[in-house]
N, C-alpha and C positions, 0 to 999 in steps of 0.2 A: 694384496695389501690388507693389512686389517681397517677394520672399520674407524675406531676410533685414530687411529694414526693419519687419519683423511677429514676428522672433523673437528672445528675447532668449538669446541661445548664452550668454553669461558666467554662466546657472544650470547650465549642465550642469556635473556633476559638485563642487559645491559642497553646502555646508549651509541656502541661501540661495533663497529666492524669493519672487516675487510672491500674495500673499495674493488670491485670486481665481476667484469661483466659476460663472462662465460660460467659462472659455476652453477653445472647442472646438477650438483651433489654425487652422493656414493649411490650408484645403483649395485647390487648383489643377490643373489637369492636367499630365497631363510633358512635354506637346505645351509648354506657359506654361513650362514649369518650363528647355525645354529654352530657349527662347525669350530667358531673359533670359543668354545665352551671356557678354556684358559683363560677367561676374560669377562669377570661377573659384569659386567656394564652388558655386553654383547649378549651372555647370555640372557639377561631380562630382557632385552629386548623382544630378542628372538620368545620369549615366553609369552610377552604379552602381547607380541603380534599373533600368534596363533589363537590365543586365549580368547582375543576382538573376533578371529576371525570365526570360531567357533560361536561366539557367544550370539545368544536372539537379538542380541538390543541392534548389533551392528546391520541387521537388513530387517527389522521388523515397521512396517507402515505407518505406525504411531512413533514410531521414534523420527521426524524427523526427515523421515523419505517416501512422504506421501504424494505419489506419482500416480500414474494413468495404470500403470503394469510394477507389480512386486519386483524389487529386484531379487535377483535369483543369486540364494544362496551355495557357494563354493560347496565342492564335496570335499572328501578327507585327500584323495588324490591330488586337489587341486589345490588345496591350501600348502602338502609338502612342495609342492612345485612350486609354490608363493616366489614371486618378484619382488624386490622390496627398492625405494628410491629413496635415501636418506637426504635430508638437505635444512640448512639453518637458513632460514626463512626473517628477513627484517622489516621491520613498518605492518606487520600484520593488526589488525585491531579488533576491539569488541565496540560493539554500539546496542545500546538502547532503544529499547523501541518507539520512536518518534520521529512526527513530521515534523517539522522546524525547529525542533531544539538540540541541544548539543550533548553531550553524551558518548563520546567517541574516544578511547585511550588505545595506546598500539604498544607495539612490544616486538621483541626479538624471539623467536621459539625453533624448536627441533620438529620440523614434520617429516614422516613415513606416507609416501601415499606407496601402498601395496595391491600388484596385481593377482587375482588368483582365477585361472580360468578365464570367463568374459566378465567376471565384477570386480569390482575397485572397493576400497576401503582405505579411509585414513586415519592418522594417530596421528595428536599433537600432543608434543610435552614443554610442559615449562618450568622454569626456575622457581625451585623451592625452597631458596635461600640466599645466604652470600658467601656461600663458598666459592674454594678453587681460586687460582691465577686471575689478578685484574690488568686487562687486558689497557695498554697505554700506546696511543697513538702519536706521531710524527709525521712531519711534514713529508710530502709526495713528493719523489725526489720528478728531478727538473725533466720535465715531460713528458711525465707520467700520471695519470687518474689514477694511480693506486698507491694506498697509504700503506707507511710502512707500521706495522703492530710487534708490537714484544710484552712479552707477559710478567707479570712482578708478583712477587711478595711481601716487596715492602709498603710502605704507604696507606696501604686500605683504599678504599673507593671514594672516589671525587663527590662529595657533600651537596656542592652548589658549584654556579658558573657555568659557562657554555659548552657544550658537547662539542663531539668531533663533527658533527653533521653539517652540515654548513658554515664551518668555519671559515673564517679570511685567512688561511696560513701564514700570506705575505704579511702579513699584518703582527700575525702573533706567531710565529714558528714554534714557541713553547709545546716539547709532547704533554700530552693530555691525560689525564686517566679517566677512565670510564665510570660511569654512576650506574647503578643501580637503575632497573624501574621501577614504582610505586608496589606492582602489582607480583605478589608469588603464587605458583598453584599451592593447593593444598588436597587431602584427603579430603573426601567429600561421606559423609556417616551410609547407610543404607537407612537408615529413619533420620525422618529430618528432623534436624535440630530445631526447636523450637524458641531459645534464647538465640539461635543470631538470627532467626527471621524478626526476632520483637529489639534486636540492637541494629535490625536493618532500618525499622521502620522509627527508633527513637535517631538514628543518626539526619535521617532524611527532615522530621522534625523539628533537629533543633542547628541543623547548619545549611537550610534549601529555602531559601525566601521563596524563590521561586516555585514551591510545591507546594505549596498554605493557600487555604480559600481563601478567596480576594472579595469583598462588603458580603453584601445579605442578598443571599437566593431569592431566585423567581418562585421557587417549587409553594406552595403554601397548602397542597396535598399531596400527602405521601400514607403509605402502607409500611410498614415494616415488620419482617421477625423478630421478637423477642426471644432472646436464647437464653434467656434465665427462664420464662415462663414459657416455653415453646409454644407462644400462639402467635397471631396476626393483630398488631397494633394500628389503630388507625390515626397520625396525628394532622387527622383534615380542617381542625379549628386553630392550627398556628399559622400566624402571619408572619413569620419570621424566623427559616429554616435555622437562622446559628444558634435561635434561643429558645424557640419550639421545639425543635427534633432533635431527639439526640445525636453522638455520632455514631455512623453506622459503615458498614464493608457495602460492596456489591458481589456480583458473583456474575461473570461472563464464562458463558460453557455453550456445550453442541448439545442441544434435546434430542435430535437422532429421530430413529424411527421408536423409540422405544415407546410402549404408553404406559403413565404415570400419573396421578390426580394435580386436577390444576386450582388454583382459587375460580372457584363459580358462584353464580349468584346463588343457588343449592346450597353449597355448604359454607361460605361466608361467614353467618352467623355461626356458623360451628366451631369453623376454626378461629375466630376471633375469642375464646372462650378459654383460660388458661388451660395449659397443657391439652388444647384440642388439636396441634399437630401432631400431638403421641399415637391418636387415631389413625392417620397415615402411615403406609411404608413409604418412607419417603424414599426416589433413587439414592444410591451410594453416592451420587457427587455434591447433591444435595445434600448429604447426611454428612457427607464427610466436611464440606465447606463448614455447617454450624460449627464442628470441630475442630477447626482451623480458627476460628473465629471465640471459641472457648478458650484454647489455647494463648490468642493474642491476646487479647482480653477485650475485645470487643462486645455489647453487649446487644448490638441491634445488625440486622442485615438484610439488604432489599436484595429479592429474587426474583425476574419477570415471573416466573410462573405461579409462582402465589403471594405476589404484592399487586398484582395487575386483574381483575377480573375480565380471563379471560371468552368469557358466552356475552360480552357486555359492549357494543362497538363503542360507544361512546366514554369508556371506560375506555379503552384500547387505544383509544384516538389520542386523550387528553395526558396517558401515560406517553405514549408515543412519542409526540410530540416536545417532551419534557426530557426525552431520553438522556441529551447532552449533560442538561444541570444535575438529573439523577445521579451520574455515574462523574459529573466533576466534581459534586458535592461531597462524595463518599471519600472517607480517609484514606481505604482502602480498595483496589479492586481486585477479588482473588480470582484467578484466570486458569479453569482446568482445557490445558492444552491440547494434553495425548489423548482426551476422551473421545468416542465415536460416539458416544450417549449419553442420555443422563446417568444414566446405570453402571459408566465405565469407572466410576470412580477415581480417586485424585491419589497416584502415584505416591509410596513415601511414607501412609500415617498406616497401614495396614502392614504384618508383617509378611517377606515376601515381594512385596510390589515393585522395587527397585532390587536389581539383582546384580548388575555391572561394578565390579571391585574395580579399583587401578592399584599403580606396582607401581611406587618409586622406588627409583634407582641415583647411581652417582656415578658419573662421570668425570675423571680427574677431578675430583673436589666438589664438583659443580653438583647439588642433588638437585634431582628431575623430578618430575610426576606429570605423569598422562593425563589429558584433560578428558572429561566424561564426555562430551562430546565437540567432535572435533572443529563444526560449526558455527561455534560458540567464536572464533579467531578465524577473521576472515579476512580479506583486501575488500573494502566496501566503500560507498560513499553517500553522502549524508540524501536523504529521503529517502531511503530505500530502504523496504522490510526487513530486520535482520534476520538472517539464513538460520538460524537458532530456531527461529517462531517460523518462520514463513511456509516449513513441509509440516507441519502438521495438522491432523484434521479441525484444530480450532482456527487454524487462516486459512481454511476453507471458505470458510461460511462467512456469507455478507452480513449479516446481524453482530455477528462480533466487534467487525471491522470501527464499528463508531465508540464501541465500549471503550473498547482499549484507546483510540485517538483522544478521549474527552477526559480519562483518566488521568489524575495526576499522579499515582503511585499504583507500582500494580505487583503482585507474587505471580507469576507465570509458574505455574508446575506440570514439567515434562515430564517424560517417561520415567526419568532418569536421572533430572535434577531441577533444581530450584530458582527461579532468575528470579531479580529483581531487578524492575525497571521505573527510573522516574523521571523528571524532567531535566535533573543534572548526571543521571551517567544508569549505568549497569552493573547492577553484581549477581555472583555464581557463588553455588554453596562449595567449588572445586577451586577456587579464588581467592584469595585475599584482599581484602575491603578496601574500594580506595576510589573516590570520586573527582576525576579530571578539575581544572580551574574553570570558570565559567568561559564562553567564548560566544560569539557574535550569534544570534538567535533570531531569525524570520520570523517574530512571531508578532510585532504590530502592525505590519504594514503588506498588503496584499503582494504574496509573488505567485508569479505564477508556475515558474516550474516547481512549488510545493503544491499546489493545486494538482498540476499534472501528476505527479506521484502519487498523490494521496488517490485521483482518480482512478489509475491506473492500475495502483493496485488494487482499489474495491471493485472494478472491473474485471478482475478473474476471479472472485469471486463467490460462491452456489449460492443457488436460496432452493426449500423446499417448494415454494410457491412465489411463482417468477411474478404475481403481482405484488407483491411487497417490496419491492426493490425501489419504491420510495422512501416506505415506512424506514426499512432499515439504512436508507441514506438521510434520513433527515435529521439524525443527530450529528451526523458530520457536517450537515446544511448549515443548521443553527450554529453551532459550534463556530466555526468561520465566520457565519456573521457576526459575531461577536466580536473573535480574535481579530478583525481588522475591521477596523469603524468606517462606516457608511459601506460596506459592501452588501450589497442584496446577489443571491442568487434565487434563480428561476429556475425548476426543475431540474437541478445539480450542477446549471452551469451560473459561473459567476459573472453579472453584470460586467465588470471594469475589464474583463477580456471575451466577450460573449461572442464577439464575428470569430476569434481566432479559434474556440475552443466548439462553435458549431461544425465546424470543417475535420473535425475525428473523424476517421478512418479507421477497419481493419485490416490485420494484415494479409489475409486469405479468406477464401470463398468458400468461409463455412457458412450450412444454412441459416440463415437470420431471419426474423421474422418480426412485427412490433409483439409488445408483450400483449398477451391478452387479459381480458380483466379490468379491474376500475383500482383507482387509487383514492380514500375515502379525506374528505376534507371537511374541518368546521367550520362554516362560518363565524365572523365576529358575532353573529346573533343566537349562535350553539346548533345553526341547523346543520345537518350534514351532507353532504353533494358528492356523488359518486364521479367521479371525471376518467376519461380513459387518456391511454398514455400518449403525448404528445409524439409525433413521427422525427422533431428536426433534434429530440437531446438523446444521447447516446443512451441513457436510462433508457429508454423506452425500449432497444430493440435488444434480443434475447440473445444469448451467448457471446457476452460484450467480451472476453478476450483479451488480446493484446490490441489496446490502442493506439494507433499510429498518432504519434505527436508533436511530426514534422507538416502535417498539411496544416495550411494557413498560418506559417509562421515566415512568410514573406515579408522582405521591406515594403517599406510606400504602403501598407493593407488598407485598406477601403471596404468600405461596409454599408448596406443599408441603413437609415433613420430606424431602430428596433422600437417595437411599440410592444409591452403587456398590460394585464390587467392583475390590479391590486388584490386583496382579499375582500376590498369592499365596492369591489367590480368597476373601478373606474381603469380607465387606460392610464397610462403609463409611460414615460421614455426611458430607454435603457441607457444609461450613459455611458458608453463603451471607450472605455480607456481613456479619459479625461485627464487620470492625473497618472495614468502609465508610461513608465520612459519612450515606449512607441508607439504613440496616438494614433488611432485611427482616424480617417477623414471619410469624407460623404461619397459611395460607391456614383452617386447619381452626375458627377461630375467628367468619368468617363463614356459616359452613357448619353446618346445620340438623343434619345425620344426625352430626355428626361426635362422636365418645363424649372425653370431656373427658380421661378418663385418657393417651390418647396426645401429650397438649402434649410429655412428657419425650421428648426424641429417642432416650434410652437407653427407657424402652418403647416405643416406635413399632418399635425394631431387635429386639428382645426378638419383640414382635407379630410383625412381619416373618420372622424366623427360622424361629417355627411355623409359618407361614403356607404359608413358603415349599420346606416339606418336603412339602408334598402335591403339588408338581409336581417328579416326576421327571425334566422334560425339559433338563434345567440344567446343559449339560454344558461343559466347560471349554471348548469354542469357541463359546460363547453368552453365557455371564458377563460376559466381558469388553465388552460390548456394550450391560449391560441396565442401563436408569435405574426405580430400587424406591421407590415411593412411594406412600402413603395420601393419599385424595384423595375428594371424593365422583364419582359419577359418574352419570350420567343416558343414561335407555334411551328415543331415539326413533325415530319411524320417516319415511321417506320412498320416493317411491317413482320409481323408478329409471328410469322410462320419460317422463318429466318435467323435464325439465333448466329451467335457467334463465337466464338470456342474461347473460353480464356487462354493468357499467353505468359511464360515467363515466372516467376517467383510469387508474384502476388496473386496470380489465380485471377486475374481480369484482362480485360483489352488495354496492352500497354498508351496505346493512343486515348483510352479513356480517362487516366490516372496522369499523365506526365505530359507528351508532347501533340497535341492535340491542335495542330496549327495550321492542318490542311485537312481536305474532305476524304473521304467521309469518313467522322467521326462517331467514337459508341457513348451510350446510354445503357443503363442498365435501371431494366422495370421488374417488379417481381426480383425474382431468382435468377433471372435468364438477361442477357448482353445481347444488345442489336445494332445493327449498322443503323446511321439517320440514313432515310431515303436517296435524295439525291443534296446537289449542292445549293440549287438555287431555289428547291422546293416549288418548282409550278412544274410538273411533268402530271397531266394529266391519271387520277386512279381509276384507270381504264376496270383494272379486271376489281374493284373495288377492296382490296385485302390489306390497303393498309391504313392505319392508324393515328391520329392523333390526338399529340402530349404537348405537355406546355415546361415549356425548360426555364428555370426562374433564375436569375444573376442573385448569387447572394454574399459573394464574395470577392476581391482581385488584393490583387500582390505583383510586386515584380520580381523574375526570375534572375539569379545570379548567372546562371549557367543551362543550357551551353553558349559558349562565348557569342555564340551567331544569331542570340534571342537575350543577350544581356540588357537588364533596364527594361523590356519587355514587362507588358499585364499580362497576366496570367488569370483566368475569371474562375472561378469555383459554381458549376449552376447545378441544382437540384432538378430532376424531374418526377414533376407533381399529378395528381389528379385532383380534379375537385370533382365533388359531392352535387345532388341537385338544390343544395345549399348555397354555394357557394362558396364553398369554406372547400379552403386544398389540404391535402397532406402527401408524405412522400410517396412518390413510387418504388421507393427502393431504400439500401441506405448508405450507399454508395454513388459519391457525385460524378457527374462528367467537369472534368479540368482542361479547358482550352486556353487557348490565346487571344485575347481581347479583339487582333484584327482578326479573326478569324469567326469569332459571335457577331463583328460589324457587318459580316456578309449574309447572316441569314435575314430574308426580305421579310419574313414578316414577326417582327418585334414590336412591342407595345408598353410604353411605361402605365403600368396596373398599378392597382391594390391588392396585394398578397395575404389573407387569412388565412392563416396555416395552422392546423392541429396536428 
């Protein structure tokens, strides 16, 4: 059968299609495909499937498929042997890159996913016009989910009024005809056009309320390039960033291993000097960025590397810390994606750098054009990286990660092409320009599954130096503080769901370890305090991964009274989920030893205070670090020469993790999983070899399932060591999860005072 006599092209790019839930498309070879030459549609195909398959962009590492292992490119044998699966694909969409805003449009398109050998590659093509047959639907005849479609010439396409898609037939039987969607592909130039990047950024200007600076910046010093005078301006005597400083770009890139001269206190005064950047070779990304920024007409641009002096900590610190407002304040943030370096330069303004042509074609009327990358139109849903950004070497790296969050407008430039991304939608230079209506936006009020996303994803990841994994989280810190009023977070986690969001887990027993190294702090007085990384917040331990973001998402959750310390060293209560749809209550109310008087959190802190006057070792680079809480605690032993083999999918003791309701249950110390000793814990340590640990309640919830432990607690306990301080931190980072009766049986528990770093 021929290919097009099997596909119906007049849904691409429409509102309109066939109701049908077996269609796995035309699969053929391209050997077939090339075969039916009599037929210029088939023939382009077949051209531009080979073209992909041959071409670098389709398996090159910067383009978008930066994996553990290169995918491996097809040989000439294997591409004629090509599979090819053709199918008209609906509700596909593009999205933006952002956590709680809207930006999401969908569409009808034509994908090829093609096998050659053991690799895959796909092409998507979409509607590059209004041509061909408009496609008019009718009511589903009587019990039947599939509408009936007929194709027209007359009429032209449906303007306004409601689609076939969820239409009430019985209501309105009228056939329908199909509308258009907003959005056509187009030719995308091999040099970027430099007038619709500056109609990108006038459009977003004068029709985005929501992408305009909102009053008058915190920043009251900043550095900047000057790109008329190529030197380093300093504007540290205004009090008032909208009317002190001009407007200016940023620049979020990968430094790499590459070395390159940075602002130091050395040359400072050099480069502050007009035209004293001319002295440097600046990298290509840097060099090319000024030129992108010439082009817009922008006349100022902040670059960590030489707006920031970097031999200078307290310079470093105060930048740092300002990250958010830096990169929200900027107009612009130009975003080199595909780079591995500084030196890799920005795809597009060099000739050469972009080398991928596309081929449109026409199908019965209908003209097509292959999208530059196929990623770009995905099934997605909202908080999630779009797959566009997400394989390339700049969402690797955790420094990025808060750039782009804090940004209100950004030019991402890939391998290959151009995105732009702001707070109301997404455009491609392969595109035609069209921004969604606004729609419902997370963005005042604290949720938490945007939290868990945004985590999540800054949790896989790199940094060059695993102790900055604060520095480069703290503009997404800030940031959030803001975006929802009264929320505080503590070492990445937020206050108003702090029990449920301690209780992360990995998903396998990769080695983990706390990070080592300090994380540098200022005092309100300017001094600075080196603190190391706390054991109970996911930050702290190295190769964060995929984080599991079902543990402690139980009904009924209970949690300890949380206690921190402020910047100006006073304690603190966390108030965990006060105004959350599912409040926590008091863990101490399941809890046997727990003395009733401490319910009030003002005496729990009262208690606390005494308490915490018999350890002297609580020094101002420790404080800022410790989570203070009453809790009961249980003393068992195990013995260390004993291990136990992990089990199952997750790489731990399934009784560790899940149904932990009878003895003997595991713990995990270190690296290594142990049986607890016995059940009742008095059997005599005759031959002396085993151990004791202190297992601390820090969480419960009740189980849904399985039905034979339903409404059941469930307790989350850490096991800890403490210091001859007295200050505990984890043993591991990974909890043991039992069953409340089943912690009631260990005899020796003791409601404590928990100081945890």
């Amino acid at each position: 059968m021929h290919l097009c006599d099997s596909l119906e092209y007049e849904f691409i790019g429409t509102d309109t299609s066939r109701y049908t839930f077996d269609d796995n498309g035309v699969t053929l070879s391209l050997q077939d495909l090339r075969d039916q030459s009599d037929c210029q549609t088939c023939a382009l195909f077949a051209e531009t499937i080979e073209y992909r398959l041959r071409h670098a962009s389709t398996w090159a590492a910067q383009y978008g498929l930066w994996t553990s292992r290169r995918k491996q490119r097809p040989s000439d044998g294997e591409v004629c042997d090509a599979q090819v699966n053709f199918k008209i694909i609906d509700s596909m969409g593009t999205q933006n890159w952002s956590f709680g805003f809207g930006g999401w449009t969908s569409r009808h398109i034509l994908q090829a996913y093609i096998t050659a050998g053991r690799s895959g590659a796909q092409i998507n093509w979409q509607r590059a016009g209004p041509g061909g047959l408009v496609p008019v639907s009718s009511m589903p005849a009587e019990g039947s989910f599939t509408n009936t479609v007929t194709f027209s010439t007359e009429g032209g396409w449906r303007t306004e009024g409601e689609g076939p898609q969820g239409r009430q037939w019985d209501k309105n039987p009228e056939p329908i005809r199909a509308a258009l969607h907003h959005t056509y592909g187009r030719l995308r130039p091999l040099s970027i056009d430099f007038d619709r990047m500056r109609s990108w950024v006038h459009l977003c200007d004068s029709t985005h309320d929501l992408c305009q600076a909102r009053g008058s910046s915190g920043i009251h010093r900043l550095r900047l390039i000057s790109i008329g005078e190529m030197c380093i301006k300093d504007f540290s005597n205004a009090t008032d960033l909208n009317t002190g400083v001009p407007a200016y770009a940023t620049l979020s890139y990968v430094w790499g291993s590459t070395s390159f001269e940075r602002l130091t206190r050395k040359n400072v005064v050099k480069l502050m000097e007009p035209r004293g950047l001319d002295a440097l070779t600046l990298p290509n990304t840097i060099d090319d960025t000024i030129s992108i920024c010439k082009r817009l007409d922008i006349s100022y641009l902040w670059i960590d590397s030489l707006c920031i002096i970097q031999d200078e900590e307290s310079d470093l610190i105060e930048f740092i810390e300002k990250m958010d407002l830096i990169y929200n304040e900027s107009v612009l943030t130009i975003i080199a994606a595909s780079g591995l370096s500084a030196d890799s330069g920005i795809p597009g303004l060099r000739p050469g750098a972009r080398t991928l042509e596309q081929r449109p074609t026409e199908a019965r009327g209908v003209p097509l054009v292959d999208c530059i990358d196929h990623k770009m139109i995905r099934y997605s849903t909202k908080f999630e990286e779009p797959e566009w950004i997400s394989g390339t070497p700049w969402a690797q790296r955790a420094w990025t990660f808060q750039e782009a969050l804090v940004s209100r407008r950004m030019l991402f430039f890939t391998a290959e092409q151009v995105y732009w991304s702001c707070r109301e939608g997404m455009l491609s230079e392969d595109t035609v320009d069209y921004f969604p209506h606004p729609r419902l936006r997370l963005d005042d009020n604290f949720s938490s599954s945007e939290y868990q996303n945004i985590a999540q994803t800054f949790s896989t990841r790199k940094l060059t130096f695993e102790a900055d994994i604060m520095r480069a989280f703290l503009g997404t810190q800030n940031h959030l503080e803001k975006r929802w009023p009264g929320q505080k977070f503590s070492w990445g986690l937020p206050h108003e769901a702090l029990g449920r969001f301690l209780m992360w887990e990995w998903s396998s027993r990769i080695s983990r370890r706390l990070r080592r190294g300090t994380h540098a702090i200022k005092s309100p007085t300017g001094a600075i305090t080196r603190v190391a990384f706390p054991s109970w917040s996911w930050l702290s331990w190295t190769n964060g991964g995929q984080l599991i973001d079902y543990y402690g998402d139980e009904d009924g959750a209970r949690t300890p009274s949380f206690f921190v310390y402020d910047p100006n060293e006073s304690l603190v209560s966390i108030r965990d989920a006060q105004d959350w749809e599912f409040p926590f209550h008091w863990l101490g109310k399941l809890l046997d030893t727990a003395p009733s008087s401490l319910e009030s959190t003002i005496s729990e802190r009262s208690k606390i205070e005494i308490e915490l006057q018999n350890l002297s070792s609580l020094s101002s680079s420790l404080k800022p670090s410790l989570l203070v809480f009453f809790t009961e605690v249980a003393t068992i032993r195990y013995d260390p020469a004993v291990t136990v083999d992990p089990e199952r999918y997750i790489n731990a003791p399934i009784d560790l993790q899940f149904r932990s309701h009878q003895y003997p249950f595991s713990i995990m110390v270190g690296g290594s999983f142990y049986r607890i000793h016995e059940e009742q814990n008095s059997i005599p340590d005759e031959g002396g070899n085993l151990k004791e640990i202190e297992l601390v309640a820090v969480f419960a919830g009740t189980m849904n399932k399985p039905r034979q432990h339903r409404g059941q607690y469930r307790l989350y306990c850490w096991p800890v060591l403490k210091n001859e301080n007295g200050v505990h931190i984890r043993a591991s980072h990974m909890a043991t999860i039992i069953y409340l009766s089943l912690w009631k049986q260990l005899p020796r528990r003791n409601w404590k005072l928990v100081v945890l770093s």
